[in-house]
N, C-alpha and C positions, 0 to 999 in steps of 0.2 A: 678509570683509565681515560683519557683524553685523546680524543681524534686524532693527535700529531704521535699517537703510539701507535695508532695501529695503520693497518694497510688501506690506502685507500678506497679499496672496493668497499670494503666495510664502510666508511663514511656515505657512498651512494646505495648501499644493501638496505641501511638503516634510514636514509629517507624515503626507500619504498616499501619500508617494512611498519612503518608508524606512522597508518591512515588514521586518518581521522573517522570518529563514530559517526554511520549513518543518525541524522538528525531524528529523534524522538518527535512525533507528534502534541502539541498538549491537549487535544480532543480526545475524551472519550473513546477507548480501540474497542469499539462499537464492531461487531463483525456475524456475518451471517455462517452458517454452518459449514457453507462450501468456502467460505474466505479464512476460518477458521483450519480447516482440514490443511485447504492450500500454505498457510501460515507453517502448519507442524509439518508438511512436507517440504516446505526451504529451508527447515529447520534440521530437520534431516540430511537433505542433500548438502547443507553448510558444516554438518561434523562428517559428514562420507567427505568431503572435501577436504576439508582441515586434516583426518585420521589420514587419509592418502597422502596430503603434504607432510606431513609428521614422518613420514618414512623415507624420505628422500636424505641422502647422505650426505652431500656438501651444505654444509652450515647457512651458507649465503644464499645458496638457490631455496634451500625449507623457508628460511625467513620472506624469502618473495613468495614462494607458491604457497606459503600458507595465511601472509596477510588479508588478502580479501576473504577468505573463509574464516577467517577467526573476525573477522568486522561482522562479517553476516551472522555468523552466530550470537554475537552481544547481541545484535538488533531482534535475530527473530528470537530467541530466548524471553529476551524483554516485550516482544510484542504476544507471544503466545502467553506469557505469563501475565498481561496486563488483558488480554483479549475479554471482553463481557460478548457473551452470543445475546443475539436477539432472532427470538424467535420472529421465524415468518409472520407476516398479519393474517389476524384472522378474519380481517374485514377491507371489500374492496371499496368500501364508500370513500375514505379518504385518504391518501398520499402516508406514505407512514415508511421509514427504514422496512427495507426489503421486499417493497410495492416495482413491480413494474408499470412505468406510467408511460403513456402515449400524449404527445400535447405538439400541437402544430403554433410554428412563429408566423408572427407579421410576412415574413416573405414566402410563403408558402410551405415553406418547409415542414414535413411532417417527422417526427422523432422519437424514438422509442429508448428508456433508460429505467435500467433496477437500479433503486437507490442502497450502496451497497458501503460497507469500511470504505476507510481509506487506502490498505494494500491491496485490496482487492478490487480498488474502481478502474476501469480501462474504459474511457469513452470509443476508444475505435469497436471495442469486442459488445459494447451498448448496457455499460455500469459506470457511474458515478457517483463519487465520492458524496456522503448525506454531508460534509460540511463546503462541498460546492456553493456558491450563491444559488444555482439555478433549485437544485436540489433543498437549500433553506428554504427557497420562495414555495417552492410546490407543497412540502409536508402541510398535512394537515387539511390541504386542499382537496375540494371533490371533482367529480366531472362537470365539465359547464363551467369552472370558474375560471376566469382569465385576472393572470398576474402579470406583474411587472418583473420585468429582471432588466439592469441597465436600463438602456432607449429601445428596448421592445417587450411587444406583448406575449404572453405564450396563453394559448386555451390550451385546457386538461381537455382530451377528449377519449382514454381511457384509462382505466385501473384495473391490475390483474396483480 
């Protein structure tokens, strides 16, 4: 049926009804235990979501309240289902997925970060993402060593 049959709400329903897929990662859904858990709990809250829009009775308003939960569900489906856990390291010698590291910059700055997935990196809460640059440069690194990221220097000055 073609736009100019139906009512126009429907023409504006339907452009807010068919978002677009949260963008897939092509890294590795590299994820640690608590990023995994949190993963199958938005995964959760996105069909409690969707199942509550599903029962709303005007046609137009289900199709809005339930487009962003039916997007979230594609995404976290496909990220719990693609998710590989890694285990914690068993070693704090060197920077590894799921290290907390300590490393002060050139300006003083001292900074603490678990190198963590990428749905579960939030640098304000002190996790980021292992496909960060900051995060590529330090894997692998021990204490004592100073890297480069950009036009400044970071020393590791610890691993836990």
């Amino acid at each position: 049926m073609a736009v100019a049959f139906t009512k126009e709400e429907s023409f504006e329903t339907a452009s807010e009804t068919l978002l677009p897929d949260r963008p897939i990662s092509p890294h590795p859904n590299f994820v640690t235990e608590a990023g995994l858990r949190a993963l199958e709990l938005q995964l959760q809250q996105a069909r409690e979501a969707y199942d509550g829009a599903s029962t709303i009775e005007d046609v137009n308003e289900r199709r809005r309240q339930s487009a962003n939960p039916l997007r979230d569900l594609r995404y976290f489906s496909e990220r719990v289902r693609t998710a590989q856990l890694v285990p914690d390291p068993t070693s704090t010698d060197t920077v590894a997925f799921g290290s907390t590291v300590t490393f002060s910059r050139d300006d003083g700055r001292v900074q603490t970060y678990r190198i963590v997935g990428e749905d579960e990196a939030d640098p304000k809460a002190g996790s980021m993402s292992f496909v960060s640059p900051v995060a590529g440069t330090l894997r692998g690194k021990a204490v004592g060593d100073i890297v480069s990221v950009g036009d400044q220097e970071l020393e590791i000055i610890a691993i836990s």
